[in-house]
N, C-alpha and C positions, 0 to 999 in steps of 0.2 A: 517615718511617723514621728512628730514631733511631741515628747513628754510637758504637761503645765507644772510649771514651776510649784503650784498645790492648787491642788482640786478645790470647788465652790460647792459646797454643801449648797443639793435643792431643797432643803428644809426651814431656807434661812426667811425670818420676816422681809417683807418690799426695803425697810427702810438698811436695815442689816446688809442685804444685799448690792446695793446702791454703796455702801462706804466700801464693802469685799472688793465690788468692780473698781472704785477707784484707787485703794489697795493695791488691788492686782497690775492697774494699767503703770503705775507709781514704779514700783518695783520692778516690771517688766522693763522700764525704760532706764531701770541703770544698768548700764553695760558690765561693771562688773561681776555685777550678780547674777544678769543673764547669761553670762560668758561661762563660769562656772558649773549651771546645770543645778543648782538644788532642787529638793523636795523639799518644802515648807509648807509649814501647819500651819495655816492665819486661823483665827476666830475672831469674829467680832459680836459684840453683845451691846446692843444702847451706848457706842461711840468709845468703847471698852476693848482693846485690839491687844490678843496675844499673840504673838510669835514663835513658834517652837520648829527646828531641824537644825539642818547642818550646814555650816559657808565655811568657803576657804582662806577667810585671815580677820584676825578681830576689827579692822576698819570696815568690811564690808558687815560685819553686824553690827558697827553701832552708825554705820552711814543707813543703813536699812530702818532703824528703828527711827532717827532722824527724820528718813523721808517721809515715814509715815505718822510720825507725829505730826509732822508741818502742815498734813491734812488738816480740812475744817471739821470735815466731822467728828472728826479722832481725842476724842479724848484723853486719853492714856493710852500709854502702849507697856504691855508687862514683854519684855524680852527677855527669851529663852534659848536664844538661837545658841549653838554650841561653833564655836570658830575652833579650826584644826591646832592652831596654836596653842590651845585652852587644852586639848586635850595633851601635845606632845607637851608641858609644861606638867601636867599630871602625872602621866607616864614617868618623868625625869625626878619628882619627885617623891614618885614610889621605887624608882631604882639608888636615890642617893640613901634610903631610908632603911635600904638592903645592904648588909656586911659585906655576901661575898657579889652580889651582883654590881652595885655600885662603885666600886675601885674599876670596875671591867669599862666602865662608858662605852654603850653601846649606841648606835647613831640610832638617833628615834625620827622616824615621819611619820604623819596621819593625813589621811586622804579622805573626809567623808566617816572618820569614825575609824577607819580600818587603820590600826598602825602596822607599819614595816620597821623593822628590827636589822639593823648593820652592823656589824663586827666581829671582833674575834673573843671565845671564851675558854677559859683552860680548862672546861671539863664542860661533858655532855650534860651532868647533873644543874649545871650553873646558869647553860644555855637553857636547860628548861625551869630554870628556877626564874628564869628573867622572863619568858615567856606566859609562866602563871603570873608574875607579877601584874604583869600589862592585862591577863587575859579578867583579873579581878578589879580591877581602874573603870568607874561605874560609866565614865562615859566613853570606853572603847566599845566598838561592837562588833569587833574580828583582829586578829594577830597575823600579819602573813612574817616569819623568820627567815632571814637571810643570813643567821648566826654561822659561826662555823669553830671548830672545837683547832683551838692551836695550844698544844700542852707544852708546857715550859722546859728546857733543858739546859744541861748543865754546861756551861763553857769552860773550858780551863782556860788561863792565862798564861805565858809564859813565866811566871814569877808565882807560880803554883797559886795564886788566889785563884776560888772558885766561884764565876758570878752565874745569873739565870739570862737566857736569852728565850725567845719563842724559837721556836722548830725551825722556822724562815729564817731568823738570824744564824742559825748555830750552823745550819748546813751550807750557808754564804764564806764562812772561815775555814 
């Protein structure tokens, strides 16, 4: 069963409806937006076109908005669409903005809203401290963690300095 890229409100005026379908057929026909899968919100009002969901890289939201300005009927176009980009650029810097999370850089992805979390963290308090971070970043809409707690340990040297290595390195010597 094949999902519409966003539903056509049957409540719309003749003339409203007429710019939606050619909206819809616009958009439909760029391959990388169709290739993707979004849900998007269109409205139009008297040649007045807003935009609102989710793509997966900011060229494909401002090629979208493009295509449907270059409509005749299209008066404006208000874009809202949120590109995954937009969002791990959020995410990165609510973690740089973080004392003890931000020295940890953990690999940030967003797929649709949902970000994924990669790395290592020296304490379980820290991995959920980076986890609330992302889970309060107003345009995430779910956290999957792939975090994992690597706590620091002591190496000697042979010259008695004492330096820190993660758990992985200390047990390689």
């Amino acid at each position: 069963m094949s999902q519409e890229i966003f539903p056509i409100d049957d409540d719309l005026p003749e003339a409203d409806r007429r710019v939606l379908n050619v909206i819809r057929k616009t958009l439909l026909d760029y391959e990388p937006l169709r290739a993707t899968r979004p849900i998007l919100e269109v409205t139009v009002h008297e040649g007045l076109v807003h935009l609102r969901g989710r793509v997966r890289t900011s060229a494909i939201k401002e090629i979208a908005e493009l295509l449907v300005l270059r409509l005749p009927p299209v008066r404006a176009v208000r874009n809202e669409l949120i590109a995954d980009p937009e969002i791990v650029r959020a995410v990165a810097d609510a973690f740089a903005s973080d004392p003890e999370v931000g020295p940890c850089c953990p690999i940030v992805d967003a797929r649709d809203g949902v970000v994924i979390l990669i790395g290592e963290m020296p304490s379980e308090e820290v991995a959920r401290r980076a986890v609330e971070i992302v889970t309060a970043v107003p345009l995430v809409s779910s956290v999957t963690s792939h975090l994992r707690v690597v706590t620091p340990a002591p190496v000697h040297s042979s010259n008695g300095a004492v330096a820190v290595a993660t758990a992985d390195e200390g047990s390689a010597t």
